[in-house]
Phi, psi and omega in degrees: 000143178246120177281096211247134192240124316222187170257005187234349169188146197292096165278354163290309172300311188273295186238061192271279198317277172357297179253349151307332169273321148295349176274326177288326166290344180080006165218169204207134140232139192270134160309157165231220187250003172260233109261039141266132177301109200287122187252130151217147212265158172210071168280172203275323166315316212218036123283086232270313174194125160248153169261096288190118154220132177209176182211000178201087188275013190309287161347335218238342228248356087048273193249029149323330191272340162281013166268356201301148172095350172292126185246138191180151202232173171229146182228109185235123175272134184242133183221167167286354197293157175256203178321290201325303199253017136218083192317290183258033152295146175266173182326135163297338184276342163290330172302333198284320162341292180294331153004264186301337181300303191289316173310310181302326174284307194274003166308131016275026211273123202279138179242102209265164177211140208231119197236075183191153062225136168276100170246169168249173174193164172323317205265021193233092149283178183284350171269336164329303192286353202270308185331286226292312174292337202271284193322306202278320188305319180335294196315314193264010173293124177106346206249326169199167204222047153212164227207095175257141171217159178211129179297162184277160187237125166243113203278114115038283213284345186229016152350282201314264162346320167276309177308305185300012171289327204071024190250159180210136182314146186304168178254174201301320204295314146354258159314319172299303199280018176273280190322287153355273164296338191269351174278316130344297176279325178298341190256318157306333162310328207122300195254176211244152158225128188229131145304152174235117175076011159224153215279325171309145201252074214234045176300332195270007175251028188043021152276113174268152167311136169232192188218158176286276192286085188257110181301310172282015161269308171297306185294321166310314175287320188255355183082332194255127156319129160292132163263084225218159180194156193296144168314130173268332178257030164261170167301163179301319186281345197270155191259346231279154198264148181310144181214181184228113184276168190208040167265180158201166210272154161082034178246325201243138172265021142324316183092354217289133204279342182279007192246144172289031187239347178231000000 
């Protein structure tokens, strides 16, 4: 079984005691749409990997050594966006801070920064996202050496919010030369830069497809294959292999105005 903590919501950040105390306990239970509560067991035995998305892992890092025996990675997103569009992040040169902080603890354990969803607007352009990338890669050499990125989808529900933004997805000729640079400067770096969930095709700037839950990242980390089949209740484009998320929706105080979780 695989644990993805989560996708609705930054649980290193919010709800790090909450779930480092159900692994001590050995069960986690999720609210549902009824008022019985869902039990999902988490011995130590029948775990396979957990997967850690954040943007402030800071709360969790404290009590980090009690993942010890766990095999499990981190996806920590760093982006150039400011308050306005993501509120309840703290200052980026600190995140970068914690960065590094959490790779030196939990090494050999992998630390991916997530440089995404990349939309443009007046005030985020593309040489903005190439600036903004070229500083935090500077910052993370040596700390990790993959580097996801992805373009914005903009969800129905977060229309509103996104438009008084002005954002909109990159257009291809964009997107090549972002892709282009950020590939460049990440391979001076150190590091590989891979998509997530998208159809272009943008192998000749050496970007490969990767996946969040990515089954040959997990065999790496644990020596053992994973017994996985694709998420059925992702998009068409996502690769990611089934996991049991142990998130729930309209919880994380990022706050971010694109994500479909609150």
């Amino acid at each position: 079984m695989i644990i993805s903590a989560n996708r609705r919501c930054d649980v290193p950040n919010y709800k790090s005691d909450w779930f480092l105390d159900s692994l001590k306990a050995g069960e986690i239970l999720l609210p549902t749409h009824s008022f019985i509560s869902k039990k999902i067991t988490l011995r130590k035995d029948i775990i396979d990997c957990i997967v850690f998305w954040t943007k402030n892992p800071e709360p969790m890092i404290p009590r980090i050594h009690e993942l010890d025996g766990y095999p499990y990675y981190f996806q920590f997103t760093i982006t150039g966006y400011g308050k306005r569009i993501e509120p309840g992040v703290p200052d980026k040169r600190h995140m970068l801070d914690v960065f590094c902080r959490l790779a030196d603890e939990i090494a050999p354990m992998p630390v991916i920064w997530r440089y995404d969803p990349i939309a443009i607007s007046p005030s985020y352009t593309v040489e903005y996202h190439k600036s903004a990338f070229r500083q935090i890669v500077e910052r993370l050499e040596g700390k990790s050496n993959r580097c996801v990125i992805s373009f914005i989808d903009i969800y129905g529900k977060v229309q509103n919010k996104v438009s008084q933004m002005q954002f909109r997805t990159p257009t291809i000729p964009e997107i090549e030369d972002m892709c282009s640079y950020m590939a460049e400067i990440a391979r001076q770096h150190g590091m590989v830069v891979e998509t997530c969930s998208e159809r272009l095709n943008l192998l000749k700037y050496g970007i490969q497809p990767t996946h969040c839950i990515d089954a040959n990242l997990i065999e790496q980390i644990t020596g053992k294959t994973p017994l996985t089949v694709k998420d059925p209740s992702q998009r068409a484009a996502c690769g990611c292999c089934q996991s049991v998320d142990v998130g729930t929706y309209h919880t994380c105080g990022n706050n971010c105005i694109y994500c479909y979780a609150n």
